[in-house]
C-alpha positions as CSV (number, residue, x, y, z in Angstrom):
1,X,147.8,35.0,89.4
2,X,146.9,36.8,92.4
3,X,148.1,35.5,95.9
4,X,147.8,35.4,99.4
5,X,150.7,35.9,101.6
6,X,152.9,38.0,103.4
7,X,154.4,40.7,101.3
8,X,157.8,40.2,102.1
9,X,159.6,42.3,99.1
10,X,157.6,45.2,100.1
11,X,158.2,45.1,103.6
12,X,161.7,44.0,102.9
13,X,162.9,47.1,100.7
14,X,161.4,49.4,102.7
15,X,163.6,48.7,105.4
16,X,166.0,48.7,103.2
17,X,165.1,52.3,102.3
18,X,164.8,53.3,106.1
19,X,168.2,52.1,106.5
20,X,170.3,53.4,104.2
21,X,168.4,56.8,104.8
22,X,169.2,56.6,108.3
23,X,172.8,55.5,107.8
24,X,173.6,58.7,106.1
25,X,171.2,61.1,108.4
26,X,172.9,59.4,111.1
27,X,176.7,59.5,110.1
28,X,176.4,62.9,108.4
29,X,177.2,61.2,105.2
30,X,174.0,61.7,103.4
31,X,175.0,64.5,101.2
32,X,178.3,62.7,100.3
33,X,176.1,59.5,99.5
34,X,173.8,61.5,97.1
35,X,177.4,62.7,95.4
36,X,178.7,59.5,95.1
37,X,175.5,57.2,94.1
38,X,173.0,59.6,92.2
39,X,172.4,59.3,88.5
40,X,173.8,61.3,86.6
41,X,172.5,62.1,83.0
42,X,175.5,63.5,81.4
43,X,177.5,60.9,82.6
44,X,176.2,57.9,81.2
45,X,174.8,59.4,77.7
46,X,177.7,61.2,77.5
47,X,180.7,58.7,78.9
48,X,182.9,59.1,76.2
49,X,183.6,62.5,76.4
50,X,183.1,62.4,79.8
51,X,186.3,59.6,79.3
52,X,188.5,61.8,77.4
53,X,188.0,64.7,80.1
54,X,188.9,62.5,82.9
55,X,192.1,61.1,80.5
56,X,193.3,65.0,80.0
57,X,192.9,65.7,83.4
58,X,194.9,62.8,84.7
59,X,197.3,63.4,81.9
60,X,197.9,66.9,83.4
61,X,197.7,65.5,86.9
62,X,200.6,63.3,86.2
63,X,202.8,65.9,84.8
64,X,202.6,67.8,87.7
65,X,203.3,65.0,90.5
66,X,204.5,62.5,88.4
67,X,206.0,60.0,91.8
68,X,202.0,59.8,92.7
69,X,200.2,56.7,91.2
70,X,197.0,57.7,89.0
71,X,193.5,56.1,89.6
72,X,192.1,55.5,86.3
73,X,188.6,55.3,86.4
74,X,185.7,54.0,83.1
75,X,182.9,56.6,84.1
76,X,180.2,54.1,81.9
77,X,181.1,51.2,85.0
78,X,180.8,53.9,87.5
79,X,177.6,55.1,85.8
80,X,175.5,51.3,86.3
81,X,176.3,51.4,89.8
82,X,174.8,54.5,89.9
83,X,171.8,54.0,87.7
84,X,170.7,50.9,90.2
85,X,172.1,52.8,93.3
86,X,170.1,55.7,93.0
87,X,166.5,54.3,94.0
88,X,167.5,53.6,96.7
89,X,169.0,57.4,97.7
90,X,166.5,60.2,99.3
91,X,167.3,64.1,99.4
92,X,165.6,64.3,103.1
93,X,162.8,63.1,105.8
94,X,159.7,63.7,103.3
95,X,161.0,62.9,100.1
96,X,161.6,59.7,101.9
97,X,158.4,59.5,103.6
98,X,156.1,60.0,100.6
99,X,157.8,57.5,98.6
100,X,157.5,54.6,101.3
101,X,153.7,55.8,102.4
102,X,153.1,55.3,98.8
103,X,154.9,51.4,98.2
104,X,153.3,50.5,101.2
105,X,150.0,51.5,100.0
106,X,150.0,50.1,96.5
107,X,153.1,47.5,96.6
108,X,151.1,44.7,99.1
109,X,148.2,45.0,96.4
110,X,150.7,44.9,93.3
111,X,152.4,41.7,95.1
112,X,150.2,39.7,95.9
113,X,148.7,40.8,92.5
114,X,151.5,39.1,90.5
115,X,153.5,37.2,92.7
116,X,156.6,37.9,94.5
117,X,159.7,36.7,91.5
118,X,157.4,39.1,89.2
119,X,157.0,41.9,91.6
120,X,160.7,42.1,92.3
121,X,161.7,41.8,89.0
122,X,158.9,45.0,87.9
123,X,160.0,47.1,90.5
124,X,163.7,46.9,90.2
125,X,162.9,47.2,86.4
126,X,161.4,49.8,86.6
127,X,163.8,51.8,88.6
128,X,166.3,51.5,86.0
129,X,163.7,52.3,83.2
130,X,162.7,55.3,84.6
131,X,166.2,57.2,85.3
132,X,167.0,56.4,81.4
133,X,163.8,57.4,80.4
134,X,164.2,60.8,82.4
135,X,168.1,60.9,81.5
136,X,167.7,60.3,78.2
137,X,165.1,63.7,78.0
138,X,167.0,65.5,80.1
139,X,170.4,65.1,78.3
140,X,169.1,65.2,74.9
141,X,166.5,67.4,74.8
142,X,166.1,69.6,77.9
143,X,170.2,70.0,78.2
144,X,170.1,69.8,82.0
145,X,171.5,66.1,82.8
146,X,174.3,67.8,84.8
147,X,171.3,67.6,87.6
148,X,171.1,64.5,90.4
149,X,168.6,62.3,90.2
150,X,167.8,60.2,93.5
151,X,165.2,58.5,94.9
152,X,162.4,55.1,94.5
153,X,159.7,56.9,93.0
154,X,160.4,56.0,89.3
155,X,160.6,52.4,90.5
156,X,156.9,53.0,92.4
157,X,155.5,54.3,89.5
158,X,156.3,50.8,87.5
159,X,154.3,49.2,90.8
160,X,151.6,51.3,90.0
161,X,152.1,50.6,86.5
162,X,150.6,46.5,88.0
163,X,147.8,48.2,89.3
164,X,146.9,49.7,86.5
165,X,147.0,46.4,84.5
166,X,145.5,44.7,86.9
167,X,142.4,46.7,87.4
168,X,142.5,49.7,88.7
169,X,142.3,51.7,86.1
170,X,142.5,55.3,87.7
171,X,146.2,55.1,87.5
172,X,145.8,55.8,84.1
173,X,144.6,59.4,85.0
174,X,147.4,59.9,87.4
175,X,150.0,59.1,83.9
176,X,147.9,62.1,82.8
177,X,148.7,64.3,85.1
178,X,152.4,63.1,85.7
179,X,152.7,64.2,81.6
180,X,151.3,67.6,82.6
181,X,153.3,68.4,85.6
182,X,156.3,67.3,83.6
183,X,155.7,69.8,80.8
184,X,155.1,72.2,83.3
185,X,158.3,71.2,84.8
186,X,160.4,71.3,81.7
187,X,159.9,75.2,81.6
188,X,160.0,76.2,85.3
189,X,162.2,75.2,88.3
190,X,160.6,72.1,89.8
191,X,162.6,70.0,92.0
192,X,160.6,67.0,91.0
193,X,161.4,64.4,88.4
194,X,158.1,63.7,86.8
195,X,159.6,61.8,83.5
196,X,161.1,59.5,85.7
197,X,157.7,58.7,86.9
198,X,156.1,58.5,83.4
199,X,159.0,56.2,82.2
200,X,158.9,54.3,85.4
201,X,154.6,53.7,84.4
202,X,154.8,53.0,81.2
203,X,157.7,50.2,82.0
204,X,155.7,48.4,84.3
205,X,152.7,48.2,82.5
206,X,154.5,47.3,80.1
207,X,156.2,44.2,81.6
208,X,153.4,43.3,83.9
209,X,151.7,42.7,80.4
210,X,154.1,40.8,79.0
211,X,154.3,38.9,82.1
212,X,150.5,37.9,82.5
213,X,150.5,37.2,79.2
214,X,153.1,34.7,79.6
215,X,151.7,33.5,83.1
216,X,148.5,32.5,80.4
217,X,150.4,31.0,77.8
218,X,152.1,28.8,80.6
219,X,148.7,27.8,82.0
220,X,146.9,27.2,78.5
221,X,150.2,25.0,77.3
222,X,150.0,22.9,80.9
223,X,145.9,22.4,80.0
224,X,146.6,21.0,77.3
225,X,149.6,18.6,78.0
226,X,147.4,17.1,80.5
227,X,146.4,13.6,79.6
């Protein structure tokens, strides 16, 4: 499966990175961006109630200046856009840094590795995987999904979830240690989302699996149609 070319999606979204980092650094917005497109636990496992909240507080809104039209917003809608948003939000100049060091370093390899439709489609997968993974912990069991989660490294994790199925194996031990720091993190104050990289792992071994396995069951069928 592996190719030879130039590896255009990994070049291509970390530009896209750099700029919408430097769009917010630059227009003093970056804060506000975080605000308006980080994930948000609570809001998405908990929409409903997060709903009703909203409806009470426009209800009240509206009896107080009734003449003023009411924006009514579904905070499940407002919740995608933010789940798919979010990897592509940094807190600052190194958290942005690390994570682009490390796509450039493993995502040429994990490209070519499985081809660009299937890289895209694992990284972007990924990305989503991850925040629900660490949402759905941090909502459900460690009560803190009130907390902001930004950032591509979920979504790097799934590429390095292609190494790992594709042969280098070490990746394996760096699961192990994301598992540790993450216990380590549920009980003390550690800025850093470790489940989101453990979720982000396990989905893209996962699918590149799934996709190789396919990729050989597309191969062994064409063998054997051939006349």
């Amino acid at each position: 499966m592996q190719t030879k070319h130039f590896p255009i999606v990994t070049i291509s979204i970390i530009l896209l990175h750099g700029i919408i980092f430097a769009a917010g650094l630059l227009s003093g917005e970056q804060t506000h961006i975080i605000q308006k497109y980080g994930f948000i636990p609570d809001q998405f496992f908990n929409a409903h109630n997060v709903e009703n909240n909203n409806d009470q507080q426009n209800s009240l809104t509206s009896l107080l200046r009734p003449s003023e039209p009411q924006l009514m917003l579904s905070p499940l809608p407002n919740s995608l856009t933010r789940l798919v948003a979010s990897m592509f939000v940094h807190a600052n100049i190194a958290h942005i840094a690390f994570n682009l060091l490390a796509l450039a370093y493993l995502g040429v390899y994990a490209e070519r590795a499985i081809g660009v439709p299937r890289y895209l489609l694992v990284y972007l997968s990924s990305g989503i995987a991850a925040a629900l993974f660490h949402g759905a912990i941090a909502f459900y069991i460690l009560h803190n999904g009130n907390v902001v989660l930004i950032g591509a490294s979920g979504a790097i994790s799934g590429v390095l979830g292609i190494a790992a199925v594709t042969g280098n194996t070490r990746a394996y031990y760096w699961l192990a240690l994301q598992i540790v720091f993450a216990v380590i993190g549920s009980i003390s104050a550690l800025p850093i989302a470790f489940t989101a990289h453990i979720g982000g792992f396990i989905a893209g071994v996962v699918m590149t699996k799934v996709l190789v396995r396919l990729e050989k069951s597309k191969r062994k069928a064409k063998f054997f149609q051939q006349p």
